[in-house]
N, C-alpha and C positions, 0 to 999 in steps of 0.2 A: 904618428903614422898608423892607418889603418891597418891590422894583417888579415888575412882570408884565411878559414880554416876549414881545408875540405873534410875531416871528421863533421863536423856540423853540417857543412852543406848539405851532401851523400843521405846523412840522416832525416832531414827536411827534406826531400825528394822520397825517400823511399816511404815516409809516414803520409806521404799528399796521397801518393799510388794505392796503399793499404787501404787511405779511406775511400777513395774514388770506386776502386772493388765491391765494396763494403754497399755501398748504397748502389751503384748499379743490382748486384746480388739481391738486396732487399726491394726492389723496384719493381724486378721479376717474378719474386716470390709472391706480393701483392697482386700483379696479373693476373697468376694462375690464382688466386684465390677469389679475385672478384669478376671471373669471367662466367657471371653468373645473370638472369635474368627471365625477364616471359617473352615466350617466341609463341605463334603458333599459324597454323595451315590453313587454308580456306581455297574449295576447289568451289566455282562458281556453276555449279554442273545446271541451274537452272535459264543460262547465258551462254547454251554452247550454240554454236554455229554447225552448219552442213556443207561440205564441199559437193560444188553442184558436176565438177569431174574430176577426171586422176581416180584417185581410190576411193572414192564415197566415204571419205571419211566426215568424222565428227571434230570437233576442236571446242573443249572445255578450259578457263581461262581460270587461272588459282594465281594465289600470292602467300606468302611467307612473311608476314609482318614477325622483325624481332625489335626489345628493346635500343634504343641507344648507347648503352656501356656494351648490349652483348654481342649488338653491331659493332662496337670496335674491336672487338677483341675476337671474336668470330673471321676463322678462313675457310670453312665450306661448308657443308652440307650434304647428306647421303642420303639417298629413296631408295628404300628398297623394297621386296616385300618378306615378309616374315619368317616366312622358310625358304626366298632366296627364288631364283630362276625368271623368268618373264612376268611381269607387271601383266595381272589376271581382274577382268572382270566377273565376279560369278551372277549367274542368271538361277531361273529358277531348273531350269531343264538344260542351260548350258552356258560356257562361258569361252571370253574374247580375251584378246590379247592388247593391250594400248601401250605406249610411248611418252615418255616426258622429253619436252626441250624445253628451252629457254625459252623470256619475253619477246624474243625474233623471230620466234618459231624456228628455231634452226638445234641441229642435234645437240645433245649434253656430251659432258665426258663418261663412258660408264667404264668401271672398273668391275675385276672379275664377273665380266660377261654380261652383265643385270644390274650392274649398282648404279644410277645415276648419281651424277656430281655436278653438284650447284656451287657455285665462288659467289662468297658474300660479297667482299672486296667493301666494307666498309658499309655498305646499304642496309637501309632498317625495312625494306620492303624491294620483297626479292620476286618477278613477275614469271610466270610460266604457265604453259599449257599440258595437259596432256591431252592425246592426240589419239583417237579410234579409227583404224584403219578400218575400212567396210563398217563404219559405224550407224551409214545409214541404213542398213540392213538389216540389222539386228530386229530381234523379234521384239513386240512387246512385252512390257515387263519393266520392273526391277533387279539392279545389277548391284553390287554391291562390292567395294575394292579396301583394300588394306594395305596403308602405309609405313616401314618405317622411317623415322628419320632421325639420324643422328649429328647432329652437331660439334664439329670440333676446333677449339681454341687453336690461335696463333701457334700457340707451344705445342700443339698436339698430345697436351698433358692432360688437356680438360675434355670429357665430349657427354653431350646432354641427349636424351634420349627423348622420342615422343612418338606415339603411335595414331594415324589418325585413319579413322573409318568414314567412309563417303559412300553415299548412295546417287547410282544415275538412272533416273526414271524416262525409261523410251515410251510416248504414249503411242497408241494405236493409230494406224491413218490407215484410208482406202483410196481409190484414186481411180476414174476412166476417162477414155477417150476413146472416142468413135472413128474406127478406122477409117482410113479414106475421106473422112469429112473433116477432120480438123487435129491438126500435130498438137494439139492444146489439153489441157489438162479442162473436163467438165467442172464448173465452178460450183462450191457448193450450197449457190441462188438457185442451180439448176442449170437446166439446158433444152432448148424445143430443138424435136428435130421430129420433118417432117415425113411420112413414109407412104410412100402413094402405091395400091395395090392391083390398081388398072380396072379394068373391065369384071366386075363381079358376077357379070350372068357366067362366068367363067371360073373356074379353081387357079390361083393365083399363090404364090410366095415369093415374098420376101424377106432377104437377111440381112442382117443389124450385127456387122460384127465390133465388137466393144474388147478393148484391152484394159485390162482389171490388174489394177496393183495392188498390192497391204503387206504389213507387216504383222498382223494378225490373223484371225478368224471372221471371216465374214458371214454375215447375212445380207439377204435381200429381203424388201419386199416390192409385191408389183400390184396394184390398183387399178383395174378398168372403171371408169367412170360409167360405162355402159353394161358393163357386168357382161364382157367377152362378145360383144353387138356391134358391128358397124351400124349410126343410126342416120337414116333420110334426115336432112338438118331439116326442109323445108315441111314433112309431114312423118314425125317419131315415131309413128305408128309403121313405118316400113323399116324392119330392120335385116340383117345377113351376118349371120354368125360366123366369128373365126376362132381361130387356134396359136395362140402363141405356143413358143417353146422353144427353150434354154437348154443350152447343150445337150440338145436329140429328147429330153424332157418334156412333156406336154405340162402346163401350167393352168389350172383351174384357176377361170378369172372369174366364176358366179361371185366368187368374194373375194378379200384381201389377199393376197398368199404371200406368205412367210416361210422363205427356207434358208438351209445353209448352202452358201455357195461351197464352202470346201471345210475340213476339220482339221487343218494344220495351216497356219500362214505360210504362203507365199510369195515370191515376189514380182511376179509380173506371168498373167497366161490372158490367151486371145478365148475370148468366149463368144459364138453366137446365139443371137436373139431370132427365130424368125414367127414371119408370122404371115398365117396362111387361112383365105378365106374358103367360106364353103361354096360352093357355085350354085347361084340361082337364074335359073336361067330366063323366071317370069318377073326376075328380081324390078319393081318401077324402078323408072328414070330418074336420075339426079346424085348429088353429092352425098356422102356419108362420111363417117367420121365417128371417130371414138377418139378419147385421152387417153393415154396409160402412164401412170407414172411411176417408175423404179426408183427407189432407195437403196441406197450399199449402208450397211454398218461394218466399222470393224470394234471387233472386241480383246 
């Protein structure tokens, strides 16, 4: 006959438990040591997009590629910047404020007022935007932002640290449209537009009002092909001299002229053009006509 000896038993239970301990313990210990790996940042700033309403904003598109050991073991990620408070663009003369969310574009979690919080949740590529609120606005120039970002393990024992420096380069644009003639942006082919001044045995004007956009500094230049002449197409030898002039400006068209429109960017002012012949009153009969052709630069 068999006897059962709970001494024995008791003791084979309590030695399975000690070891079971023993290797889970050692199992965690190994986590936190091999929660190790290469991660890094990439903000796609020369891929950003323009919101064409709402807040004119920008939308630059970034990813977080991490290893695979350090994607398992990885539970978030913190943006912050350096000395802490609103995620800053700096310019050369001034700076913006921007925003990180997630791949949905929708908001992070942020802690203490400014820290964005990214969840790995297992993923070796982790997708987000930051987001420039009045971004199309912004002046030309280079901008320049500063990341930190910390990493931290399951255990919240391990956190890795990385600093990443990014530059967003806003290039200069100019932009018009001819009031009253067309809600459309002048393409940069050009644009004929034609301007009829009536009766020249007569003192005559007309105005050319142009809405001027930039983000920069502009210049113009303005070209009469007749060098400031209405000319008879049918006999060039009769001509009638006029007068352009830009915002109350008289403009010398004997040659090219080259000026600034303004010495600080702005973003949107109505400018007129007008132009105004001299009156001849023995002026012959017939058609005249000159070219002028304006150039915007911004710089």
């Amino acid at each position: 006959m068999k006897t059962f000896n709970p001494m024995q038993a008791s003791f084979a239970f309590v030695l399975l438990t000690v070891a079971f301990s023993s290797a889970a313990y050692t199992q965690d210990e190994e986590n936190k040591a091999t929660c190790n790996g290469n991660w890094h940042i990439e903000l796609k700033t020369s891929s950003s997009t323009e919101e064409q309403k709402g807040r004119r904003g920008v939308w630059i598109p970034g990813t977080i590629y991490l290893d695979r050991a350090l994607a398992k073991c990885a539970q978030k990620i913190v943006l912050k910047q350096p000395q802490g408070g609103t995620p800053m663009l700096h310019g050369v003369s001034s700076q913006h404020s921007y925003e990180l969310k997630n791949g949905s574009r929708q908001t992070l979690l942020i802690i203490d007022r400014s820290d964005y919080v990214l969840p790995v949740f297992g993923k070796q590529q982790l997708d987000l935007w930051l987001y420039i609120p009045g971004g199309r606005d912004l002046s030309a120039g280079t901008y320049q932002g500063i990341l930190n970002a910390e990493l931290s393990s399951n255990t919240a024992s391990k956190v890795l640290h990385k600093t990443y420096t990014f530059d967003y380069q806003v290039n200069p644009y100019v932009r018009a449209k001819i009031i009253n003639v067309s809600d459309s942006w002048i393409q940069s082919t050009g644009t004929s537009v034609r301007l009829h001044l009536g009766d020249l045995t007569k003192k005559n004007r007309r105005d050319l009002p142009v809405y001027i956009e930039s983000n920069g500094f502009v210049s113009m230049t303005v070209a009469s092909l007749n060098h400031g002449n209405l000319v008879n197409v049918t006999n060039k030898q009769n001509k009638v001299p006029y007068q352009l002039r830009f915002r109350g400006q008289q403009v010398d068209l004997a040659d090219e002229a080259v000026f600034d429109i303004n010495n600080r960017s702005f973003r949107g002012q109505k400018m007129t053009m007008s132009f105004q012949n001299t009156a001849k009153p023995f002026a012959r009969a017939g058609h005249y006509e000159d070219v002028v052709t304006i150039t915007l630069y911004a710089k």
